[in-house]
C-alpha positions in Angstrom: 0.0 0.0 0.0 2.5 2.6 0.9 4.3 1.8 -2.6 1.0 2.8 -4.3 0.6 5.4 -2.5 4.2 6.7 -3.6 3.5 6.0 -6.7 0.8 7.6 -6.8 0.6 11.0 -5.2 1.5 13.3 -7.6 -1.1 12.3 -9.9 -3.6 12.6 -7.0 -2.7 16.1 -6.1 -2.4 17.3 -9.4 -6.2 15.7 -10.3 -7.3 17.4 -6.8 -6.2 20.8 -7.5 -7.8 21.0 -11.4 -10.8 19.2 -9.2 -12.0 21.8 -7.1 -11.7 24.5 -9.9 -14.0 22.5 -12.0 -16.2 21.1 -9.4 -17.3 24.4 -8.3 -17.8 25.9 -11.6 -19.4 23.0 -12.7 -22.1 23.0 -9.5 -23.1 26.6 -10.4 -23.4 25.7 -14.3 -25.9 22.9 -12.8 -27.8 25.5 -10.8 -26.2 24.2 -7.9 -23.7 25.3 -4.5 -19.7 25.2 -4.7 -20.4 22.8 -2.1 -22.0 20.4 -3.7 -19.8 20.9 -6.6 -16.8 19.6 -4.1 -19.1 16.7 -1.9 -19.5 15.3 -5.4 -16.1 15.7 -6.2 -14.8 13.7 -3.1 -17.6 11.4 -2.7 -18.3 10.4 -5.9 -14.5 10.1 -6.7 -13.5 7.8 -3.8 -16.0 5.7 -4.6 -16.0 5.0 -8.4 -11.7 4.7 -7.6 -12.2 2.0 -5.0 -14.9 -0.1 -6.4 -14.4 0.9 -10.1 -13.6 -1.6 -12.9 -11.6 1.3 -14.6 -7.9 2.0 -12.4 -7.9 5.3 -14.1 -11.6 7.1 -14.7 -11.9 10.0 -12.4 -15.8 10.4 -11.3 -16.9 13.5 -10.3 -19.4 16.6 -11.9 -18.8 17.3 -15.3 -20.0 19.2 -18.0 -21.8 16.3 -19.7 -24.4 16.5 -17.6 -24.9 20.0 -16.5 -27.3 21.2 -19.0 -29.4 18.4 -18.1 -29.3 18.9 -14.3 -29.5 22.7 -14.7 -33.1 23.3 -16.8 -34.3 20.3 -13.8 -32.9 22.7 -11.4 -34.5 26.0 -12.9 -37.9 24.4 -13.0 -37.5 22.5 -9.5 -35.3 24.1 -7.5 -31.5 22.8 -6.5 -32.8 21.1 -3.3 -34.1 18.3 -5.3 -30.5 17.5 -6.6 -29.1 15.3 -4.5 -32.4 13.1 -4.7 -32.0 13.5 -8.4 -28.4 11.9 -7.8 -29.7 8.8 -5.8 -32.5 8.2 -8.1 -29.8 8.0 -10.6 -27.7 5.8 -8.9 -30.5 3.5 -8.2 -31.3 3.8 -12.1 -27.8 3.1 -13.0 -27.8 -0.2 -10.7 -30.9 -1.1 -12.3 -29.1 -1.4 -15.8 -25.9 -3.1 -14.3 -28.5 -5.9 -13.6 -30.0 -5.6 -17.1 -26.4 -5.7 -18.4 -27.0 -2.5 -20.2 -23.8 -2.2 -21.5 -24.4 -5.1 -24.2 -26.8 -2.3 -25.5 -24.3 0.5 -26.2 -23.1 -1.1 -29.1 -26.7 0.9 -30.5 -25.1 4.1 -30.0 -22.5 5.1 -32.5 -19.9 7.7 -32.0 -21.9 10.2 -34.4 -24.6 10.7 -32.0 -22.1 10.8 -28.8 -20.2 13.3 -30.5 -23.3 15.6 -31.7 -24.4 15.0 -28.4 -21.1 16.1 -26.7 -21.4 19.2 -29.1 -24.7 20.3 -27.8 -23.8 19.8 -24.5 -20.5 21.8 -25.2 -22.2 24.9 -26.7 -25.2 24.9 -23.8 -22.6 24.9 -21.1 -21.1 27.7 -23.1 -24.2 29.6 -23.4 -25.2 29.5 -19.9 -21.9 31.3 -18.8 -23.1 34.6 -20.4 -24.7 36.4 -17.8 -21.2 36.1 -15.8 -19.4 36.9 -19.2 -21.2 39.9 -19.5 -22.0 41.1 -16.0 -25.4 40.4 -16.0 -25.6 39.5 -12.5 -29.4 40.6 -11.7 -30.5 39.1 -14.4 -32.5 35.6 -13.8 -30.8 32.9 -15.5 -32.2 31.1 -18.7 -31.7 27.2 -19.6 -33.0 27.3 -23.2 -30.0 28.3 -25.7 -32.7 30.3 -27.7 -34.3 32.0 -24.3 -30.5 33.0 -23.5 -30.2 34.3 -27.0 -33.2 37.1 -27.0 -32.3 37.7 -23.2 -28.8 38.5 -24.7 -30.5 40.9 -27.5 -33.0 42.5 -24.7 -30.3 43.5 -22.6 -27.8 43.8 -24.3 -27.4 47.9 -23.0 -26.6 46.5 -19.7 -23.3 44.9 -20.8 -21.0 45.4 -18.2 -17.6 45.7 -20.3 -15.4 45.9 -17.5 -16.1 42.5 -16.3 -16.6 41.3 -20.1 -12.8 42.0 -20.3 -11.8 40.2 -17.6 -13.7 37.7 -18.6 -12.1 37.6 -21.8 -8.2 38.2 -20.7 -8.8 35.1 -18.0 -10.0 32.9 -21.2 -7.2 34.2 -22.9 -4.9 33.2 -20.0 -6.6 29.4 -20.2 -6.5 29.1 -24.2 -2.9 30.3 -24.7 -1.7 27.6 -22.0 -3.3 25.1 -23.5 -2.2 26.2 -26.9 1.1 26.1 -26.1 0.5 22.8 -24.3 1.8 24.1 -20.6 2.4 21.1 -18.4 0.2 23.0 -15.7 -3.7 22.6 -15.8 -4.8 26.4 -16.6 -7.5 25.8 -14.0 -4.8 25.6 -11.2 -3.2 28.9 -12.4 -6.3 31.1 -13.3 -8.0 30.2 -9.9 -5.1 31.7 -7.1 -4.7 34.4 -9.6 -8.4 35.4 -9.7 -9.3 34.9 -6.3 -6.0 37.2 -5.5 -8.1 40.0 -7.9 -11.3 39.5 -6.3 -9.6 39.6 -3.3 -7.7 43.0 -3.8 -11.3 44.1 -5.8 -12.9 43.7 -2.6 -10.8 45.7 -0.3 -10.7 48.6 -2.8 -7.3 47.9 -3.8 -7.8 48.2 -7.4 -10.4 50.0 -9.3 -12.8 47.6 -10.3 -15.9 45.5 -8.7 -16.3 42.1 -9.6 -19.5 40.3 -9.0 -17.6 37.8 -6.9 -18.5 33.8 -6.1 -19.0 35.0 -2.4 -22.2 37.7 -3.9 -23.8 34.7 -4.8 -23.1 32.4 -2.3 -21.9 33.8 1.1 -21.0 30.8 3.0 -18.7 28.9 1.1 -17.6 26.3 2.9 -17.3 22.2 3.1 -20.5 21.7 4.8 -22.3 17.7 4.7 -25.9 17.5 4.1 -28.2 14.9 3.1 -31.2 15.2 0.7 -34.2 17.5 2.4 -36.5 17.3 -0.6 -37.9 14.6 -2.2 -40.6 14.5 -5.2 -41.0 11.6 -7.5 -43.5 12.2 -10.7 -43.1 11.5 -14.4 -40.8 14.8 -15.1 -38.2 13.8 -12.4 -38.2 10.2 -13.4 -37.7 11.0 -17.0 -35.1 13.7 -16.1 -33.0 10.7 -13.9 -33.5 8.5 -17.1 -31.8 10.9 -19.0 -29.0 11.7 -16.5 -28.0 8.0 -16.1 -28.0 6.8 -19.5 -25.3 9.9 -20.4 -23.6 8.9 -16.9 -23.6 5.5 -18.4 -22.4 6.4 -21.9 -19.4 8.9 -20.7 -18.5 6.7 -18.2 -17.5 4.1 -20.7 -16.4 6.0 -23.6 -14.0 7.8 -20.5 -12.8 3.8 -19.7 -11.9 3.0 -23.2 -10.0 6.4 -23.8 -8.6 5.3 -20.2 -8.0 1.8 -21.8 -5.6 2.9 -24.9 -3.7 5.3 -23.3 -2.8 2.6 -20.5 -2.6 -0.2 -22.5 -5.1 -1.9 -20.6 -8.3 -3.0 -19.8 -11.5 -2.3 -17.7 -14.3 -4.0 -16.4 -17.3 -2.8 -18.0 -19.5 -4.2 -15.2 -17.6 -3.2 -12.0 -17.5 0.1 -13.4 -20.9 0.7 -13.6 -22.0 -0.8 -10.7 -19.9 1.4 -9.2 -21.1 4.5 -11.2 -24.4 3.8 -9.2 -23.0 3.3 -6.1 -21.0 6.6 -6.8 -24.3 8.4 -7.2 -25.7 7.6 -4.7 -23.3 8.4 -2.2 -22.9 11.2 -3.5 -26.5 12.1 -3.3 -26.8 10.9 0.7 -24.4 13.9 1.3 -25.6 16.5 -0.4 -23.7 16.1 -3.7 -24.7 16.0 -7.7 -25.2 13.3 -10.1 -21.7 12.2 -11.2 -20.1 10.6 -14.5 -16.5 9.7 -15.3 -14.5 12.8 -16.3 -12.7 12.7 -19.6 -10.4 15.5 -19.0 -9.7 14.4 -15.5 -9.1 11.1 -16.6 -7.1 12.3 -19.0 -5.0 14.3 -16.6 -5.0 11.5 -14.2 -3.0 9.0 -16.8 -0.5 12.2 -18.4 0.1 12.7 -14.6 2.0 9.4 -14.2 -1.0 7.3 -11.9 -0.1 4.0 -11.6 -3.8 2.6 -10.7 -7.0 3.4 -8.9 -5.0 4.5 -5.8 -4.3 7.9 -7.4 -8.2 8.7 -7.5 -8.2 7.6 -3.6 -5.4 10.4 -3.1 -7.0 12.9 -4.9 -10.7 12.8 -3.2 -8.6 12.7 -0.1 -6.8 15.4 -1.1 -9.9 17.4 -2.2 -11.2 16.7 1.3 -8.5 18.5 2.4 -8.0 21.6 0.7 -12.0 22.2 0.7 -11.3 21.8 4.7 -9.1 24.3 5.1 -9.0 26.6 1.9 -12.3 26.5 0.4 -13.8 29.9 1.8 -10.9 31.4 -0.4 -12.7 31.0 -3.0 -15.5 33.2 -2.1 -13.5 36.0 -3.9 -13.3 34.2 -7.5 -14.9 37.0 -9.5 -17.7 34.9 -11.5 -16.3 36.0 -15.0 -13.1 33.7 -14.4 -15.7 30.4 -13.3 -16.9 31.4 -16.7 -13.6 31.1 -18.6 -13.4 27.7 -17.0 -16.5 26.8 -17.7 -16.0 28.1 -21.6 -12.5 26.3 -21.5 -13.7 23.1 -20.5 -16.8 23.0 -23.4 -14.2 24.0 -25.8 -12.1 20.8 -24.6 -15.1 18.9 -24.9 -15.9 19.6 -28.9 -13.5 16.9 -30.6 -12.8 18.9 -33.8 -10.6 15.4 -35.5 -14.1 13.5 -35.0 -15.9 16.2 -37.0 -13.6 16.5 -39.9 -12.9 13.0 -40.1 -17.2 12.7 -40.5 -16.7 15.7 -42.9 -14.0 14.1 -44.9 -14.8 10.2 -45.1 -18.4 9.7 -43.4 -20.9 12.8 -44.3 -23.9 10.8 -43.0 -22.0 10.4 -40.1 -21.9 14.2 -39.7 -25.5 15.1 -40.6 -26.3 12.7 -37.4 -24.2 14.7 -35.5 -25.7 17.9 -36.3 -29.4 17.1 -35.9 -28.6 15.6 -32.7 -26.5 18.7 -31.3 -29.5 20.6 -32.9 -32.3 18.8 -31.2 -30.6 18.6 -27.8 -30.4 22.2 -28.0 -33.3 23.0 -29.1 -35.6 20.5 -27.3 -34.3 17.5 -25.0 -30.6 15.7 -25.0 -33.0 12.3 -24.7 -35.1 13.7 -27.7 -31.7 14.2 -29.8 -30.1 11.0 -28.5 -33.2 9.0 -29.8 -33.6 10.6 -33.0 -29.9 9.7 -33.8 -29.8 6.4 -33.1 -33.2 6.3 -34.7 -32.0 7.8 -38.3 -28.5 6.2 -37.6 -30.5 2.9 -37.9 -32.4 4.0 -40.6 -29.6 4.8 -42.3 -27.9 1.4 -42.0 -30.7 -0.9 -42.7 -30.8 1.2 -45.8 -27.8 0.4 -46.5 -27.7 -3.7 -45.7 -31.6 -3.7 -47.6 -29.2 -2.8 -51.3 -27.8 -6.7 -50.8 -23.5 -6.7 -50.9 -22.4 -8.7 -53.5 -19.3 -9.9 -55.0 -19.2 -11.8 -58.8 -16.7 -13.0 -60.9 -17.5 -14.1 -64.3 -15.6 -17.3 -65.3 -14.6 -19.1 -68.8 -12.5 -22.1 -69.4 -9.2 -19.6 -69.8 -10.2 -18.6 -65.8 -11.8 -15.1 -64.7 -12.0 -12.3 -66.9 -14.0 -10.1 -64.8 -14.6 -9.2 -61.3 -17.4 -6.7 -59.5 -18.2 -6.1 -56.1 -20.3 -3.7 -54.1 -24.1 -3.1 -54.0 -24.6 -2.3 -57.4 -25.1 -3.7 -60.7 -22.8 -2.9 -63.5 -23.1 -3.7 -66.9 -21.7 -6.9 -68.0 -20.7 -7.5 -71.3 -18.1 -9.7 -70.8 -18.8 -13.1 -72.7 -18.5 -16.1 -70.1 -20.6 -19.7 -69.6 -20.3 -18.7 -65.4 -21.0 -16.8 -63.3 -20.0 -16.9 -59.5 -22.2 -14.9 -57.0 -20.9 -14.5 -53.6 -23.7 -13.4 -51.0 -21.6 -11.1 -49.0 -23.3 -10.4 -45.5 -26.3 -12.1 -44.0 -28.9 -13.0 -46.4 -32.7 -11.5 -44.5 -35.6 -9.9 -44.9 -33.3 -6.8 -45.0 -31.7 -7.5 -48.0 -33.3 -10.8 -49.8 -35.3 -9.0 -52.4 -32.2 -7.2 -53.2 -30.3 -10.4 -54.4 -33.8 -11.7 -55.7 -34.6 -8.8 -58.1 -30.8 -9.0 -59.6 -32.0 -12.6 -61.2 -35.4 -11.7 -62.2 -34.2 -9.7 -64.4 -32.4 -10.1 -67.5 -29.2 -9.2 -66.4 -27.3 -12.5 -66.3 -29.6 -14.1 -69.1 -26.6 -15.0 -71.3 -24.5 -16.8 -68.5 -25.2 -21.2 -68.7 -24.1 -21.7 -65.1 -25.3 -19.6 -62.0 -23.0 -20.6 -58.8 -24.0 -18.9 -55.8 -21.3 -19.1 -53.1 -22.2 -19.0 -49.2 -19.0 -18.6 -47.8 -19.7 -15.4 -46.3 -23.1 -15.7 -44.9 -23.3 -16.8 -41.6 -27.0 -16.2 -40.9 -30.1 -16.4 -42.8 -33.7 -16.4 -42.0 -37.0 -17.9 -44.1 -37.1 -14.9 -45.8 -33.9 -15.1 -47.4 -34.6 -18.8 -47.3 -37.6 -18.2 -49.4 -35.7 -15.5 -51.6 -32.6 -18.3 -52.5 -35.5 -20.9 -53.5 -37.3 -18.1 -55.7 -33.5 -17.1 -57.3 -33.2 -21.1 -58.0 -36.4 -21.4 -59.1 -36.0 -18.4 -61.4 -32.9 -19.1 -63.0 -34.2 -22.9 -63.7 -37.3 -21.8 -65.5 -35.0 -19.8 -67.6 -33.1 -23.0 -68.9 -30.0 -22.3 -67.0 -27.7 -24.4 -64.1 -27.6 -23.7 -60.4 -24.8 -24.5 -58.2 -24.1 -23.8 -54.3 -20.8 -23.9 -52.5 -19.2 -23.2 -49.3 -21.7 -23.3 -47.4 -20.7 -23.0 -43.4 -22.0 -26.1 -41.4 -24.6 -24.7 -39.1 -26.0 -22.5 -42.4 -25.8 -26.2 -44.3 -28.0 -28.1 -41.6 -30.4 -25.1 -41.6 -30.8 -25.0 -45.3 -31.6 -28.9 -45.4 -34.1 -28.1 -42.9 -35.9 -25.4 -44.8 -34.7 -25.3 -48.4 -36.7 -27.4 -50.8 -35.0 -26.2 -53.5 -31.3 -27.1 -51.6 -32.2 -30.1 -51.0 -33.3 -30.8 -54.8 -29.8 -29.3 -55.7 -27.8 -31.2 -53.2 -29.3 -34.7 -54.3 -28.4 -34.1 -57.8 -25.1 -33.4 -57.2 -25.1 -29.5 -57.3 -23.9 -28.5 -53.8 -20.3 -28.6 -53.1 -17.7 -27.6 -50.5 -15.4 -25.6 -52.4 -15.4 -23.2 -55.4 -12.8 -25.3 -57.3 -14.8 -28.6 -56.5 -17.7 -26.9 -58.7 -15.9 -25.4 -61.4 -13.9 -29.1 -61.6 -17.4 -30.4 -62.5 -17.9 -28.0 -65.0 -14.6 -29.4 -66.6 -12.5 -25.9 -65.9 -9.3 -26.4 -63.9 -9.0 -23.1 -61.7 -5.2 -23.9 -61.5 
């Protein structure tokens, strides 16, 4: 133990002081107290570190889930947050017995990453009022109600604090432009609470609207949950909160995963994701999710395993102790440029360009679900993408894959593959179909249009290879008999081959027209075995 705890320190400390930063600007993005911000912080963290299946994910508050917990928080007030968090957690547990993690596989990265967007530019949006200075006025969670609040009062811009604002983001984006081994977040906060500081005592002339305006009693302080309501809206809004938990929480484990060269356990970790919750919940604290930045930071900052996220709630646990009410002089513009920084950090540019570059379908999903999360529900947005993403690929699986050569007795003179026909004019006695992909309902009147027409009319010999089908149902059952069937009436051959063992006792179960084939003769094991029969020597 004390050898992981050597090894392991640094890392913890390091995590611990970008923690506290975040945590607290992050429970004020979520409509929430500093407090809470850091009870999440430390309970959620020692917990998803000690009974984790990940040695590296750092669980805490995070931006992922702030818009979420912040329009809940508007419309409900924040004492119904850390109820939010154990209903959560109970939620989460729920699917660890469900083993919801088989069903992530539903989710591609195109509607993480328009979700992540949204997210990104919400948490963005709901830092102007402290951009701007527009303390007194009531805070919005729609993007679009923050817009004409923007336009309505805009005459009240308080520039002074604007440019603070703006030279503290500048301060964050030009360290991590240039890559600065230091965490902005662990600069930019001493610095700024020094301003407010010397702000307050008249030192300088300038008034912030400081963290300690809006919250006077900043201080580590464990409660448990006073308010409890359970309906359709808060239900829904924990369903929401938990599958995003879920989703970052494993996307965080397999970013943890390649940089470390190892491996989590899917199941342990999201157990303990609910566990974490609700914890954190019991004392006062926010729903939680793994942090990819803190993760991140965790792994560049030489941890060796889970004991580093032990050290750095511990840690946290400290410094809150004894140095928290410091930070009742951060001026509210520089939890802003943290705030702004970390969405920034969130929006994976490579993702979108390589979507732009290779996938375009790929980013139209991404932009309809950062749209609809915005403009209507992250739940609405997440459904709709996985809804057209599906859409989409049964589209694309209903064209039937294909691959044929066309053969003579001098060997192949012509090859074509894809999902769509090309004219043949190649003269040739065979021609070799290869089925490429499942043959189902999806895609079996694909492959069964292709020979009622007249496109192979002047070939002798159909041979329809099965080597790469490794599942078919009756209806593409019912589609090979009608191809048979078809090319017999037309006076031709039909041959099968390489068909896979469990496929082969399937089709002699259901098949008529197999079966027919196979007695005569017509069903063999290998390509060459068929074309041998035919008197060509592939050789």
């Amino acid at each position: 133990m004390k050898n992981k705890v050597i090894e392991n320190w640094k890392s913890g400390l390091t995590v611990a002081l970008v923690s506290i930063p975040l945590s607290i600007s992050l429970a004020m993005a979520s409509g929430s107290t500093p407090t809470a911000g850091i009870i999440t912080a430390i309970a959620a963290g020692i917990i998803g570190a000690l009974f984790g299946g990940s040695h590296f994910n750092i669980i805490g508050p995070t931006g992922a889930l702030t818009g979420v917990i912040a329009s809940f928080a508007l419309t409900y007030g924040m004492g119904l947050l850390p109820f939010m968090a154990i209903l959560t957690g109970v939620i989460i547990i729920i699917a660890y017995f469900v083993k919801v993690e088989k069903y992530l596989v539903f989710v591609p990265s195109s509607v993480i990453h328009g979700f992540t967007l949204a997210i990104a530019i919400i948490l963005i949006f709901n830092q102007i009022n402290y951009a701007f200075g527009l303390d007194h006025i009531p805070q919005k969670a729609n993007v679009i109600d923050i817009c004409k609040q923007l336009y309505f009062h805009y005459k009240e811009f308080n520039f002074i604090t604007f440019g603070s604002f703006l030279v503290y983001f500048g301060f964050l984006w030009i360290l991590r432009k240039k890559k600065f081994r230091i965490p902005g977040a662990i600069l930019l906060a001493p610095l700024a609470i020094l301003v407010g500081y010397l702000s307050s005592i008249n030192y300088i002339p300038f008034t912030f609207y400081k963290l300690g305006d809006k919250f006077p009693n900043v201080e580590l302080i464990l409660s448990y949950p006073q308010n409890f309501l359970f309906n359709r809206k808060v239900f829904g809004t924990a369903l929401t909160i938990s599958f995003i938990a879920i989703v970052e929480t494993m996307l965080s484990a397999k970013i943890a995963d390649t940089m470390t060269k190892t491996k989590h356990d899917p199941r342990k970790e999201i157990l303990s994701l609910g566990i974490a919750n609700i914890v954190s919940g019991l004392f006062g604290g926010l729903p939680a999710t793994a942090a990819l930045a803190r993760t991140s930071l965790n792994i560049k900052s030489g941890a060796k395993n889970r004991t580093s996220g032990i050290i750095s709630g511990i840690f946290i646990s400290i410094i809150a102790l004894f140095f928290l009410s410091q930070f009742r002089y951060i001026p509210m513009a520089a939890i802003a440029a943290i705030l702004v920084d970390t969405a920034m950090k969130m929006i994976d540019s490579k993702h979108f360009k390589k979507f732009k570059k290779y996938d375009k379908r790929s980013l139209v999903i991404s932009l309809v679900v950062a749209l609809t999360t915005i403009a209507e529900d992250p739940i609405v947005g997440i459904g709709l993408g996985v809804t057209i993403s599906f859409l989409l690929l049964v589209e694309k699986i209903s064209h039937g894959h294909f691959e044929l050569s066309v053969n003579t007795n001098s060997g192949v003179v012509r090859t074509i593959s894809g999902d769509k026909m090309q004219p043949l004019k190649e003269d040739g006695s065979i021609l070799l179909y290869s089925f490429r992909g499942n043959l189902l309902y999806l895609n079996s009147e694909a492959h069964l249009h292709r020979f009622e027409s007249d496109t192979f009319d002047h070939y002798q010999t159909i041979i329809f290879r099965l080597r790469e089908v490794y599942m078919m149902d009756l209806d593409g059952v019912e589609a090979l008999d009608d191809m048979i069937k078809t090319i017999t009436k037309k006076g031709k051959k039909v041959m099968i081959v390489s068909v896979a063992p469990d496929l082969l006792q399937f089709l002699r179960r259901t098949s008529h027209e197999f079966i027919f084939l196979e007695n005569h003769g017509l069903v063999f094991d290998k390509t060459t075995y068929a074309l041998e029969h035919l008197g060509i020597n592939k050789s």
